[in-house]
N, C-alpha and C positions, 0 to 999 in steps of 0.2 A: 790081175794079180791082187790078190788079198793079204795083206799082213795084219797079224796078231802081235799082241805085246800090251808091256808095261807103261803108261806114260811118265815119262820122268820131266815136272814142270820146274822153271827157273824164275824164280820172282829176285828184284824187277828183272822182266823179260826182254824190255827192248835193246839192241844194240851189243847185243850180245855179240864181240867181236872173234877174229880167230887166235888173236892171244891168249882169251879168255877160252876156249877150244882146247887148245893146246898151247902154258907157254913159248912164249920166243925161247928160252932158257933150254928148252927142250928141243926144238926144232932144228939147230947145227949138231947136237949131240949124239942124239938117238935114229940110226938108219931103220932100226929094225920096226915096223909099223906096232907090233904085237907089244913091244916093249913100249912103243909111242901112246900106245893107248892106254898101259896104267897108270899117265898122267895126265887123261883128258878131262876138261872141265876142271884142273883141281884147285885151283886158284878162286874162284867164287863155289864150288860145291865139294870141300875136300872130301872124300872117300868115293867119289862118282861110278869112279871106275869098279869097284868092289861090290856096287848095286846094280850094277844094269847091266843085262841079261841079253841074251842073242835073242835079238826082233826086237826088245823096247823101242820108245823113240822118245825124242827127246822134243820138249812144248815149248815154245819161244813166242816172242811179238813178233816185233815190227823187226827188220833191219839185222836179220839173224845174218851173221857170219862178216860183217864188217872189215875192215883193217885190210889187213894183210893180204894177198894174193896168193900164198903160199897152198901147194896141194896138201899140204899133209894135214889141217884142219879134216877134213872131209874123210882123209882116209882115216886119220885118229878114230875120228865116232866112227867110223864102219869096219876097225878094226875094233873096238872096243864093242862092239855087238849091235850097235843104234840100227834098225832095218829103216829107217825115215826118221827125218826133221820137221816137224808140222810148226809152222811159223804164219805169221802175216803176212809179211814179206821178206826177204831175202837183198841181201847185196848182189850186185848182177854178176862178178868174177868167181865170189862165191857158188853161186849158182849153177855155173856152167862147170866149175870145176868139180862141183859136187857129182853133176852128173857124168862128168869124162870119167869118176871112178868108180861108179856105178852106183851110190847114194841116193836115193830118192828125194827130191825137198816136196813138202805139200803145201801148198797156199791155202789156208782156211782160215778161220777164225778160230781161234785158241782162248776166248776167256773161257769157256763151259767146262776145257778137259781141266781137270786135277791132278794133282800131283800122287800117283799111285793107281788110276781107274787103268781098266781092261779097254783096250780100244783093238778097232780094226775099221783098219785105212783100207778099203777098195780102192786100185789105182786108177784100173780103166772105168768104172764109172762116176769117182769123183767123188766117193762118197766117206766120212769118218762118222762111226758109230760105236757110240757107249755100251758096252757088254752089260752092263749094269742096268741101267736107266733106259737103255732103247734109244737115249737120243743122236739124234744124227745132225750133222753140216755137209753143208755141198763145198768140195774143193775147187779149187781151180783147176781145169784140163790141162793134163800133161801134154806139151806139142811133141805130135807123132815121133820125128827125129830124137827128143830124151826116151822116150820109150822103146825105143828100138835100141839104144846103148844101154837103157835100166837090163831088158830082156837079155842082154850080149852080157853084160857085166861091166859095160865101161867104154872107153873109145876105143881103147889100146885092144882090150879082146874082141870089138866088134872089126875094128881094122884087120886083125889078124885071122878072124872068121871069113872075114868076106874079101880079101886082097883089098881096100882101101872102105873109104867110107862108101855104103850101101841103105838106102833106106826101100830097095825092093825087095 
Protein backbone atom coordinates (compact mmCIF):
# COMPACT_ATOMS: atom_id res chain seq x y z
CA UNK A 1 0.00 0.00 0.00
CA UNK A 2 1.47 3.49 -1.02
CA UNK A 3 0.26 6.66 0.46
CA UNK A 4 0.70 10.15 -0.87
CA UNK A 5 0.32 13.31 1.15
CA UNK A 6 1.30 16.40 2.74
CA UNK A 7 3.89 16.33 5.72
CA UNK A 8 2.70 18.29 8.31
CA UNK A 9 6.11 18.47 10.93
CA UNK A 10 5.70 19.52 14.90
CA UNK A 11 8.78 21.16 16.42
CA UNK A 12 9.72 20.27 19.30
CA UNK A 13 8.72 16.93 18.12
CA UNK A 14 9.18 14.61 20.93
CA UNK A 15 6.64 13.42 23.51
CA UNK A 16 4.09 14.50 21.70
CA UNK A 17 1.34 13.35 24.07
CA UNK A 18 -2.41 12.36 23.39
CA UNK A 19 -3.68 15.51 25.13
CA UNK A 20 -1.78 17.25 22.89
CA UNK A 21 -3.66 15.04 20.05
CA UNK A 22 -6.76 15.79 21.11
CA UNK A 23 -7.48 17.89 24.35
CA UNK A 24 -8.81 16.08 27.68
CA UNK A 25 -11.33 19.10 27.41
CA UNK A 26 -12.57 17.50 24.30
CA UNK A 27 -12.61 14.04 24.80
CA UNK A 28 -15.96 13.60 27.55
CA UNK A 29 -17.63 16.25 25.24
CA UNK A 30 -17.60 15.36 21.79
CA UNK A 31 -19.04 11.73 20.59
CA UNK A 32 -19.08 12.54 17.29
CA UNK A 33 -15.33 11.69 15.77
CA UNK A 34 -15.86 14.33 12.74
CA UNK A 35 -16.50 17.03 15.20
CA UNK A 36 -13.43 15.53 17.39
CA UNK A 37 -11.31 16.15 14.88
CA UNK A 38 -11.70 19.99 14.24
CA UNK A 39 -9.94 20.07 17.57
CA UNK A 40 -6.98 18.01 16.94
CA UNK A 41 -3.43 19.05 17.59
CA UNK A 42 -4.94 22.59 18.51
CA UNK A 43 -3.40 23.22 21.66
CA UNK A 44 0.37 23.28 20.33
CA UNK A 45 -0.59 24.00 16.47
CA UNK A 46 -3.93 26.01 16.62
CA UNK A 47 -5.64 25.94 13.11
CA UNK A 48 -4.26 22.20 12.42
CA UNK A 49 -7.24 20.87 11.66
CA UNK A 50 -8.17 23.71 8.79
CA UNK A 51 -4.64 22.44 6.95
CA UNK A 52 -4.46 18.96 6.72
CA UNK A 53 -6.01 17.33 3.98
CA UNK A 54 -7.13 13.60 3.36
CA UNK A 55 -3.73 11.34 3.15
CA UNK A 56 -1.29 14.09 4.83
CA UNK A 57 0.61 12.64 7.73
CA UNK A 58 1.65 14.10 10.37
CA UNK A 59 6.07 14.16 11.39
CA UNK A 60 6.90 13.54 15.11
CA UNK A 61 10.23 12.22 17.10
CA UNK A 62 10.54 10.21 19.67
CA UNK A 63 7.73 8.91 22.01
CA UNK A 64 4.66 10.18 19.70
CA UNK A 65 1.28 9.65 21.44
CA UNK A 66 2.31 9.48 25.07
CA UNK A 67 -0.14 10.05 28.17
CA UNK A 68 -3.36 8.83 27.92
CA UNK A 69 -4.68 5.50 26.64
CA UNK A 70 -7.77 6.77 25.37
CA UNK A 71 -8.79 5.60 21.55
CA UNK A 72 -9.89 8.74 20.41
CA UNK A 73 -6.34 10.27 19.95
CA UNK A 74 -5.85 7.96 16.91
CA UNK A 75 -9.17 8.10 15.72
CA UNK A 76 -9.17 12.25 15.94
CA UNK A 77 -6.02 12.32 13.35
CA UNK A 78 -7.67 9.61 11.19
CA UNK A 79 -10.88 11.33 11.34
CA UNK A 80 -9.22 14.60 10.75
CA UNK A 81 -7.65 13.04 7.28
CA UNK A 82 -3.85 12.06 8.81
CA UNK A 83 -3.47 8.54 6.45
CA UNK A 84 -0.04 7.74 8.74
CA UNK A 85 2.09 9.06 11.68
CA UNK A 86 5.76 8.79 10.76
CA UNK A 87 7.61 9.18 14.17
CA UNK A 88 10.61 7.56 15.90
CA UNK A 89 9.00 5.82 17.98
CA UNK A 90 5.79 5.59 19.45
CA UNK A 91 4.17 4.72 23.06
CA UNK A 92 3.26 1.16 22.97
CA UNK A 93 -0.81 1.66 23.92
CA UNK A 94 -0.66 4.14 21.56
CA UNK A 95 0.45 2.11 19.14
CA UNK A 96 -1.63 -0.71 19.18
CA UNK A 97 -4.65 1.32 19.52
CA UNK A 98 -3.63 3.17 16.57
CA UNK A 99 -3.78 0.21 14.88
CA UNK A 100 -7.13 -1.55 16.23
CA UNK A 101 -8.54 1.69 14.37
CA UNK A 102 -6.98 1.37 11.40
CA UNK A 103 -4.11 4.26 11.59
CA UNK A 104 -0.95 3.34 10.32
CA UNK A 105 2.16 4.59 12.60
CA UNK A 106 5.56 4.38 10.61
CA UNK A 107 8.92 3.92 12.56
CA UNK A 108 11.59 5.99 10.62
CA UNK A 109 13.71 8.57 11.05
CA UNK A 110 11.93 11.98 10.65
CA UNK A 111 14.80 14.72 10.96
CA UNK A 112 15.05 15.01 6.71
CA UNK A 113 11.10 15.42 6.22
CA UNK A 114 9.80 19.12 6.48
CA UNK A 115 7.36 20.62 7.37
CA UNK A 116 5.11 20.94 3.92
CA UNK A 117 7.40 18.40 1.41
CA UNK A 118 5.29 15.74 -0.91
CA UNK A 119 6.06 12.36 0.65
CA UNK A 120 4.95 8.76 -0.05
CA UNK A 121 5.14 6.06 2.53
CA UNK A 122 5.39 2.46 0.88
CA UNK A 123 3.97 0.23 3.57
CA UNK A 124 4.81 -3.02 2.40
CA UNK A 125 8.30 -2.29 1.53
CA UNK A 126 9.23 -0.04 4.09
CA UNK A 127 9.99 2.70 2.34
CA UNK A 128 9.32 7.02 2.79
CA UNK A 129 10.35 8.93 -0.22
CA UNK A 130 10.60 12.78 -0.94
CA UNK A 131 8.62 13.66 -4.07
CA UNK A 132 10.79 16.52 -4.38
CA UNK A 133 14.46 15.51 -3.69
CA UNK A 134 14.08 11.73 -4.48
CA UNK A 135 15.29 11.05 -0.95
CA UNK A 136 14.41 8.03 0.68
CA UNK A 137 14.52 6.06 4.41
CA UNK A 138 13.87 2.71 5.25
CA UNK A 139 11.05 2.18 7.86
CA UNK A 140 10.51 -0.28 10.08
CA UNK A 141 8.37 -3.46 9.11
CA UNK A 142 4.92 -3.44 9.73
CA UNK A 143 4.27 -7.12 11.68
CA UNK A 144 2.09 -9.05 9.52
CA UNK A 145 -1.01 -9.17 12.18
CA UNK A 146 -1.11 -4.78 12.00
CA UNK A 147 -1.29 -5.08 8.41
CA UNK A 148 -3.86 -7.28 8.11
CA UNK A 149 -6.14 -4.91 10.44
CA UNK A 150 -4.41 -1.58 8.27
CA UNK A 151 -5.93 -3.72 4.97
CA UNK A 152 -9.54 -4.59 7.13
CA UNK A 153 -9.77 -1.10 8.54
CA UNK A 154 -9.24 -1.83 12.02
CA UNK A 155 -9.97 -4.68 14.59
CA UNK A 156 -13.51 -4.07 14.88
CA UNK A 157 -14.01 -4.37 10.91
CA UNK A 158 -11.40 -7.20 10.49
CA UNK A 159 -13.50 -9.16 13.48
CA UNK A 160 -16.53 -8.50 11.73
CA UNK A 161 -14.96 -9.56 8.22
CA UNK A 162 -13.73 -12.66 9.33
CA UNK A 163 -16.19 -13.88 12.52
CA UNK A 164 -13.16 -13.32 15.19
CA UNK A 165 -9.63 -12.46 14.65
CA UNK A 166 -8.05 -14.17 11.31
CA UNK A 167 -4.61 -13.63 10.19
CA UNK A 168 -5.17 -16.46 7.14
Amino acid sequence: MILSGTAHRFDPNDDINTDYIISGRYKFKIDDMDELAKHVMEDIAPGFSSKVKKGDFVIAGRNFGCGSSREQAPRALKAAGVSAVLAKSYARIFYRSSFNVGLPLVECDTDWIMDGDLINVDLDKGEVTSVKTGQKARAAQIPKAMQVLLQDGGLIPHIKKHGGFALE
